[in-house]
Residue frames as a rotation matrix with the C-alpha (Angstrom) as fourth column:
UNK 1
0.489 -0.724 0.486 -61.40
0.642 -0.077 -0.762 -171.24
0.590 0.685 0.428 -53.37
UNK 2
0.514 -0.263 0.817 -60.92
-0.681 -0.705 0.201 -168.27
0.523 -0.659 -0.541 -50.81
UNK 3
0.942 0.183 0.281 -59.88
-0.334 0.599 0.728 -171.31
-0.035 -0.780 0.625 -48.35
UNK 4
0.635 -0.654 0.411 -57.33
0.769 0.587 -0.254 -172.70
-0.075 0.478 0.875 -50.66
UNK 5
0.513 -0.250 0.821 -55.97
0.460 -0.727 -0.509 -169.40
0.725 0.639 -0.258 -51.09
UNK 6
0.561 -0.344 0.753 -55.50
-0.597 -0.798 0.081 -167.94
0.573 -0.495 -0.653 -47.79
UNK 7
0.844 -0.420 0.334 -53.92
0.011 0.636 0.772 -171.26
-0.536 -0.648 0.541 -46.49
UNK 8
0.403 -0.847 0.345 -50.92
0.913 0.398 -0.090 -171.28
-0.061 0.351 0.934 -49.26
UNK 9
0.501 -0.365 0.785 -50.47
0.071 -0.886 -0.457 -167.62
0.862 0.285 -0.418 -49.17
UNK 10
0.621 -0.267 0.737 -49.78
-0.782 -0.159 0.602 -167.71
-0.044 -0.950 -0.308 -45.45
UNK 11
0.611 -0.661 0.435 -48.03
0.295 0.701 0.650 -171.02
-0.734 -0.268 0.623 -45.35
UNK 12
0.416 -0.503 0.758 -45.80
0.765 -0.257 -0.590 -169.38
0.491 0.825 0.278 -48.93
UNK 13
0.580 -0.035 0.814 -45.39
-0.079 -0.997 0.013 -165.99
0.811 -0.071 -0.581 -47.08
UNK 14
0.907 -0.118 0.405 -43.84
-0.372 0.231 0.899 -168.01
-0.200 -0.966 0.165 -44.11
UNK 15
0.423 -0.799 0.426 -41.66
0.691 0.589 0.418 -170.25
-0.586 0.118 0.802 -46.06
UNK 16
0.365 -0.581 0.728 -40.18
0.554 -0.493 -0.671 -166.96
0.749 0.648 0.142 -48.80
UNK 17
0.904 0.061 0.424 -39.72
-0.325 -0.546 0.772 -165.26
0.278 -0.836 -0.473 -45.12
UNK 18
0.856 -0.407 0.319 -37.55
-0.260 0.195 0.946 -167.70
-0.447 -0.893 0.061 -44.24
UNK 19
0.721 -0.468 0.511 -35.73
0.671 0.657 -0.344 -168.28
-0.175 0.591 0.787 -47.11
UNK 20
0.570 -0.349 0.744 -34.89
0.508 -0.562 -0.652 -164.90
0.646 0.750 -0.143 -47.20
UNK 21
-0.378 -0.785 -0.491 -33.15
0.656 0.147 -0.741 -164.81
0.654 -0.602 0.459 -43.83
UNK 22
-0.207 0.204 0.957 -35.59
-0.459 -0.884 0.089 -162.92
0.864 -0.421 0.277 -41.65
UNK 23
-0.967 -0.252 0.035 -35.37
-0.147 0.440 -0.886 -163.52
0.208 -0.862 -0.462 -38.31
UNK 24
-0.287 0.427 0.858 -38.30
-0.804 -0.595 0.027 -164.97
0.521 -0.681 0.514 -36.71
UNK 25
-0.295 0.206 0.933 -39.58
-0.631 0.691 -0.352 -167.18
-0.718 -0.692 -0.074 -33.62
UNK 26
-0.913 0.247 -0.324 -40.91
-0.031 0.751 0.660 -169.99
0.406 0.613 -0.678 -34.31
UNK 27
-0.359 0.876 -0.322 -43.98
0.750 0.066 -0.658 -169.21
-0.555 -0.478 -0.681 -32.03
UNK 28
-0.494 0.291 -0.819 -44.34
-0.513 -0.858 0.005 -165.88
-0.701 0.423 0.573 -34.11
UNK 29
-0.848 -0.078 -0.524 -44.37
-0.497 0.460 0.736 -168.51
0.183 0.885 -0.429 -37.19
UNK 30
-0.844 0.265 -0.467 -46.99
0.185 0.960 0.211 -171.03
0.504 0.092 -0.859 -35.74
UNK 31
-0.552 0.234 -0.801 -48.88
0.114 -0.930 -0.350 -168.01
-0.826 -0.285 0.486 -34.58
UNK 32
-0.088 0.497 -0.863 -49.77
-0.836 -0.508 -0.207 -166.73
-0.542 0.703 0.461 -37.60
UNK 33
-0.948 0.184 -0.258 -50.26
0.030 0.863 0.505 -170.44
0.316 0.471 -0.824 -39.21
UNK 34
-0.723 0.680 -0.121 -52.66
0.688 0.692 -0.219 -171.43
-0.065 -0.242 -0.968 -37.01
UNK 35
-0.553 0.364 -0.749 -53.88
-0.096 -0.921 -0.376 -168.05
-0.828 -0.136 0.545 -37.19
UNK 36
-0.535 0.237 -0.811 -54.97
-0.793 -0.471 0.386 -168.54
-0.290 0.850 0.440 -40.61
UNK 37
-0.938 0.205 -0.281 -55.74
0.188 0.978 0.087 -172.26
0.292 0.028 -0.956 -40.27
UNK 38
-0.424 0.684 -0.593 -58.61
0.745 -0.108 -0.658 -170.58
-0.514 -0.721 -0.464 -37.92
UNK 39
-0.523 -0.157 -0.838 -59.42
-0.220 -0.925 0.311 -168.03
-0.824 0.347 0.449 -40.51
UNK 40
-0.804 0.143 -0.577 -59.84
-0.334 0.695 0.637 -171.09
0.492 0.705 -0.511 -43.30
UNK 41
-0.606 0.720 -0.338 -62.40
0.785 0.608 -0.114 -173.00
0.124 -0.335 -0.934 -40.75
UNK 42
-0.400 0.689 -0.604 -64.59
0.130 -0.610 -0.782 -169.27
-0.907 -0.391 0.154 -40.06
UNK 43
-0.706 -0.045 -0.707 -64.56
-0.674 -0.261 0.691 -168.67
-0.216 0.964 0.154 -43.82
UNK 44
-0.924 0.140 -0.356 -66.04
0.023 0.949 0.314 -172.23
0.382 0.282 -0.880 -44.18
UNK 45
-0.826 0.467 -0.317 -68.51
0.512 0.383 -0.769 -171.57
-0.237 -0.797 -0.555 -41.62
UNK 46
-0.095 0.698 -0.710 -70.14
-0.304 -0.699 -0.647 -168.50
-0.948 0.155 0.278 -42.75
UNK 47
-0.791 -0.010 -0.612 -69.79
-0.604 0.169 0.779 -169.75
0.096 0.985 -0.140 -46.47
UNK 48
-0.972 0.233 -0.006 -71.75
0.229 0.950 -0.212 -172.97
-0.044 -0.207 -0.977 -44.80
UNK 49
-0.618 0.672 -0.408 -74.71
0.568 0.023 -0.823 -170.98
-0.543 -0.741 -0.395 -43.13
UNK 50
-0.348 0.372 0.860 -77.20
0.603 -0.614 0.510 -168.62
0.718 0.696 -0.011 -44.10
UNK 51
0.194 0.978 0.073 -78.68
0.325 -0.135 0.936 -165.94
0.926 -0.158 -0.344 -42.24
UNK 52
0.501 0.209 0.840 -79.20
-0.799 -0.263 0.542 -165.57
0.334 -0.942 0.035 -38.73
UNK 53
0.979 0.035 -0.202 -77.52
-0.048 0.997 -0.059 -168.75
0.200 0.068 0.977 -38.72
UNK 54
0.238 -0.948 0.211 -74.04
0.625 -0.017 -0.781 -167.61
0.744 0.317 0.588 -39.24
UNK 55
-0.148 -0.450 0.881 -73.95
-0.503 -0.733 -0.458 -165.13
0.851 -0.511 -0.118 -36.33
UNK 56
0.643 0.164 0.748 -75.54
-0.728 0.434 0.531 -167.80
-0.238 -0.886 0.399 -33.71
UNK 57
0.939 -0.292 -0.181 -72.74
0.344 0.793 0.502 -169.94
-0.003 -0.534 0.846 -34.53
UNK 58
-0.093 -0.798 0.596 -70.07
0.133 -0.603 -0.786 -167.22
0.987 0.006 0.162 -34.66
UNK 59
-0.009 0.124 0.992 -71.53
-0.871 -0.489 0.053 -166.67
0.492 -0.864 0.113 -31.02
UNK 60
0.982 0.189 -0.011 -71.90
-0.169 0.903 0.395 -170.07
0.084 -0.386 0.919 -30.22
UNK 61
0.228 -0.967 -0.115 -67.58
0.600 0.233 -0.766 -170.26
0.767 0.106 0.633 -31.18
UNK 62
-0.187 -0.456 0.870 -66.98
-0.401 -0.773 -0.492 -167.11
0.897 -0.441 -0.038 -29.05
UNK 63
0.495 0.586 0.642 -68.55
-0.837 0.123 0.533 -168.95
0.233 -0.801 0.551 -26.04
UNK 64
0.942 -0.289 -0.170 -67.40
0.308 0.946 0.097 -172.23
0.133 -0.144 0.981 -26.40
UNK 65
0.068 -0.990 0.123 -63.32
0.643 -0.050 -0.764 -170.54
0.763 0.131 0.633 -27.03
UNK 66
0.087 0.254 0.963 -64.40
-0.589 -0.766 0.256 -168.41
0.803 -0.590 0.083 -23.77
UNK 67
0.884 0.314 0.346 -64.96
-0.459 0.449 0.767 -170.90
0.085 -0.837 0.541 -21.88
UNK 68
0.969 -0.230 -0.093 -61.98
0.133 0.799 -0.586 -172.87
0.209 0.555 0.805 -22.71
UNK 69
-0.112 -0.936 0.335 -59.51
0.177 -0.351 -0.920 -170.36
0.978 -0.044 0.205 -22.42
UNK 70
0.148 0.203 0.968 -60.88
-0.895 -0.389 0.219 -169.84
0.421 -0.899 0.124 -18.57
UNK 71
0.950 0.310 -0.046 -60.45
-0.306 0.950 0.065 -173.45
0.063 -0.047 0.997 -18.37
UNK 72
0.438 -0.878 0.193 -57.15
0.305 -0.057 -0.951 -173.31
0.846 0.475 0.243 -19.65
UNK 73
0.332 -0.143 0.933 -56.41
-0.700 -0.700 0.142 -170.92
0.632 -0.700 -0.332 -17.20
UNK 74
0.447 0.509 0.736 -57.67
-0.890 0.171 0.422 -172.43
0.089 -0.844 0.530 -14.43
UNK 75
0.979 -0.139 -0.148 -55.78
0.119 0.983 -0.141 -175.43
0.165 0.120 0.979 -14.85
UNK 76
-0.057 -0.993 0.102 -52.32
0.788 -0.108 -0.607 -174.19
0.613 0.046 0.788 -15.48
UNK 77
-0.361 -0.294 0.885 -52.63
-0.721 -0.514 -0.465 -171.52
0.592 -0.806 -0.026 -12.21
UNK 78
-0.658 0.319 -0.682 -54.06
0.625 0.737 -0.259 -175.23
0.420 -0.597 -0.684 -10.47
UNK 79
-0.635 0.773 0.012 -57.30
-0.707 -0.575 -0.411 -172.67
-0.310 -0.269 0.912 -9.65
UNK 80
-0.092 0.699 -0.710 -59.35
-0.581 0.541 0.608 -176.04
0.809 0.468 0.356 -10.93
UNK 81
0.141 0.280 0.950 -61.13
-0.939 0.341 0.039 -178.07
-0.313 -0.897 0.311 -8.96
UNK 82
0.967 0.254 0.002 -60.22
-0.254 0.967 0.031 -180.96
0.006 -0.030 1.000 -11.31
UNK 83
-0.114 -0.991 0.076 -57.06
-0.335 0.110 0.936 -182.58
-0.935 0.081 -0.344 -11.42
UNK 84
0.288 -0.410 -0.866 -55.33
-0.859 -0.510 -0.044 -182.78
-0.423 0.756 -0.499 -14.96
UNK 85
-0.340 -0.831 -0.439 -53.61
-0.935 0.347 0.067 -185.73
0.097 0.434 -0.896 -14.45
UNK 86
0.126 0.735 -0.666 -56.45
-0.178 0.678 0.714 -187.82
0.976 0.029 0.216 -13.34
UNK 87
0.961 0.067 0.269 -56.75
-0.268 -0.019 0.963 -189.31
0.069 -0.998 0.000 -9.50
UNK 88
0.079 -0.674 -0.734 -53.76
-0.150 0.720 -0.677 -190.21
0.985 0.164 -0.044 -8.19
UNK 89
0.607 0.217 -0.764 -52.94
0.508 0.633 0.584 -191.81
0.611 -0.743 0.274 -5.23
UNK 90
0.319 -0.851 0.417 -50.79
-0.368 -0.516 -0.773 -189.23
0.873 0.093 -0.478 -3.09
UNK 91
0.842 0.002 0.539 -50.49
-0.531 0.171 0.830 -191.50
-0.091 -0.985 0.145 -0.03
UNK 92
0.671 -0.703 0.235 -47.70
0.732 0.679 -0.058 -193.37
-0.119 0.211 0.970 -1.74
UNK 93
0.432 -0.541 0.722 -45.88
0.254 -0.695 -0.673 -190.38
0.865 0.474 -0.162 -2.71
C-alpha cells in the first residue's frame, strides 16, 4: 500500500504543481518521478527480504549502480575501451 501511495502522491504533487503555474524543468519533473519510481522498487525490496538479506541486496544495488554510473562515464568521455556503437568499419569513412 506504501508503494501505491508514494507513486500517486508524487506523480499528483507534479501534476497540482503544474496546474498551478509553477515554473519548472521538465528534467526537475522527471527527476523527482523517477526519483520516486526508485523509491517504490527499494520499498518493495526490503518489504520482500528479511534480515541480513535486505542489506546484502541494498549493497549488492549500490555496487551494481556504481559500477554503471563509471560505465556511463566512461563511455560518454570515450575513456572506454568498448565502442558504443558496435565495430564499425572506419576504412570506408
Amino acid at each position: 500500500m506504501a508503494n501505491v501511495i508514494i507513486s500517486v502522491g508524487v506523480t499528483a504533487l507534479l501534476v497540482i504543481a503544474v496546474m498551478l503555474g509553477y515554473e519548472m524543468k521538465l528534467a526537475a519533473g522527471v527527476a523527482l518521478h523517477e526519483a520516486s519510481a526508485l523509491l517504490v522498487i527499494l520499498n518493495g525490496m526490503w518489504v520482500g527480504g528479511t534480515g541480513i538479506q535486505r542489506i546484502r541486496t541494498l549493497g549488492d544495488l549500490a555496487k551494481d549502480v556504481y559500477g554503471d554510473v563509471i560505465e556511463s562515464f566512461s563511455v560518454l568521455f570515450g575513456l572506454s575501451e568498448q565502442d558504443p556503437q558496435g565495430s564499425v568499419d572506419k576504412s570506408v569513412m
